[in-house]
N, C-alpha and C positions, 0 to 999 in steps of 0.2 A: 359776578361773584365766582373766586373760586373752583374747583372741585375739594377742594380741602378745607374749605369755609362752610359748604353743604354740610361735606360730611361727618365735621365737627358740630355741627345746627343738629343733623340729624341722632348722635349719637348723644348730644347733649338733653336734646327730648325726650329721647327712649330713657332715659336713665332717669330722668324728672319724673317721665311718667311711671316707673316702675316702682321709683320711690311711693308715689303717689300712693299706686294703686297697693304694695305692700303694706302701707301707713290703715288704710279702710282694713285688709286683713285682718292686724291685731289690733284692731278697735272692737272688729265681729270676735275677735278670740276670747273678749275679754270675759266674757262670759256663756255660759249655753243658753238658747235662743228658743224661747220656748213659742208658738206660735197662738194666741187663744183668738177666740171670735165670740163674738155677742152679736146677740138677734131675741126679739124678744119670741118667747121665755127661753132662751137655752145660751149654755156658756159650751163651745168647745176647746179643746186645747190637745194639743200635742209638741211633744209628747208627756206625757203626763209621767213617768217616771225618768228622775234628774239625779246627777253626781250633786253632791253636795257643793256648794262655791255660789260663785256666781252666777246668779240665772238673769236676763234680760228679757220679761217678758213681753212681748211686742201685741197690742191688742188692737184688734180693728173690728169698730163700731157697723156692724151691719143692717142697723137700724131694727123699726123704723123710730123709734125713741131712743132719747139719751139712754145711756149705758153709765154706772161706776161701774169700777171694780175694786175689790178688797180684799188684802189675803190674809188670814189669819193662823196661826197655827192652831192645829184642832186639839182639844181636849180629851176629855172620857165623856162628856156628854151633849146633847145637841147643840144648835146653836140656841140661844135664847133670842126670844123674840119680846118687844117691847109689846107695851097695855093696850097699842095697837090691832094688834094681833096679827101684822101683816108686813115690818118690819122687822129688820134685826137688832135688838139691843146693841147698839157698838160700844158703850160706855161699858157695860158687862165686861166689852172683850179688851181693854185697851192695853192691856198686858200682853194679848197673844195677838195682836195686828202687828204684820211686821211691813204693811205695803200700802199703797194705796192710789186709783187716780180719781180724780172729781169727773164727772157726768161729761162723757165725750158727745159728741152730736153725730148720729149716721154718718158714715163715711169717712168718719175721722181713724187714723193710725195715731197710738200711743205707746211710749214707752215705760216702762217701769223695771228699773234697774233693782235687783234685790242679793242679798247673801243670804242664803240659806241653810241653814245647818241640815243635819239628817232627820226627817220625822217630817212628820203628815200636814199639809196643810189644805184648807178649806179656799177656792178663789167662789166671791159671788156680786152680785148686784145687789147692791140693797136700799135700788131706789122701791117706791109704796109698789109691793103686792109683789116687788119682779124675785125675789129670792123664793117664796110661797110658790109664784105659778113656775119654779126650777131652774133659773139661773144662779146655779153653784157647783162646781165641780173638784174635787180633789186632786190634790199635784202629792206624787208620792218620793220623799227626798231620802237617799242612800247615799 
């Protein structure tokens, strides 16, 4: 082969692959990338104050039980909790849920793409008892 064959191979690659990697770029751009974690009882997240747009929540299930998560935009008052006494009413809230994912299992990474406007939102679990013993945390949107 060549030396003008290589080095057309080689420049053909670099360029494929920059494409590439430029393409993952504004895919991450498309939104701010907020990092949260679930363990049971506790939800983390960072960073908890966001530009308003697009947020990409990325959640990983750190066991040792399934996880949801659900974000709703928060009112003037608590969350309500159903006749249970140990979940969260969601039909109460179904005006101010703007997000959601079903029950990941330990281990699991998930995504949840959302647009957010400016104002307060509530993230929690509200699989039996896990909101009650403190998985919920506040994302604060400007």
């Amino acid at each position: 082969m060549s030396r003008a064959v290589v080095c057309a191979a080689v420049i053909a690659a670099s360029a494929a692959a920059s494409a590439c990697a430029s393409g993952q770029h504004s895919a991450r751009s498309a939104g701010t990338v907020v990092r949260v974690s679930e363990r049971d009882f506790h939800i983390s997240v960072a960073p908890t104050h966001l530009p308003a747009g697009e947020i990409v929540l990325s959640v990983q299930n750190q066991g040792p039980e399934k996880h949801e998560l659900i974000v709703v935009r928060e009112g003037d008052h608590a969350l309500p909790l159903r006749k249970d006494g140990v979940t969260v009413d969601e039909d109460a809230l179904a005006k101010a849920k703007v997000g959601g994912l079903e029950p990941g299992s330990p281990g699991s990474v998930r995504e949840l793409r959302l647009r957010l406007p400016a104002g307060r939102y509530e993230m929690f679990c509200n699989m039996s008892g896990h909101f009650l013993g403190g998985m919920h945390m506040e994302l604060v949107v400007s």
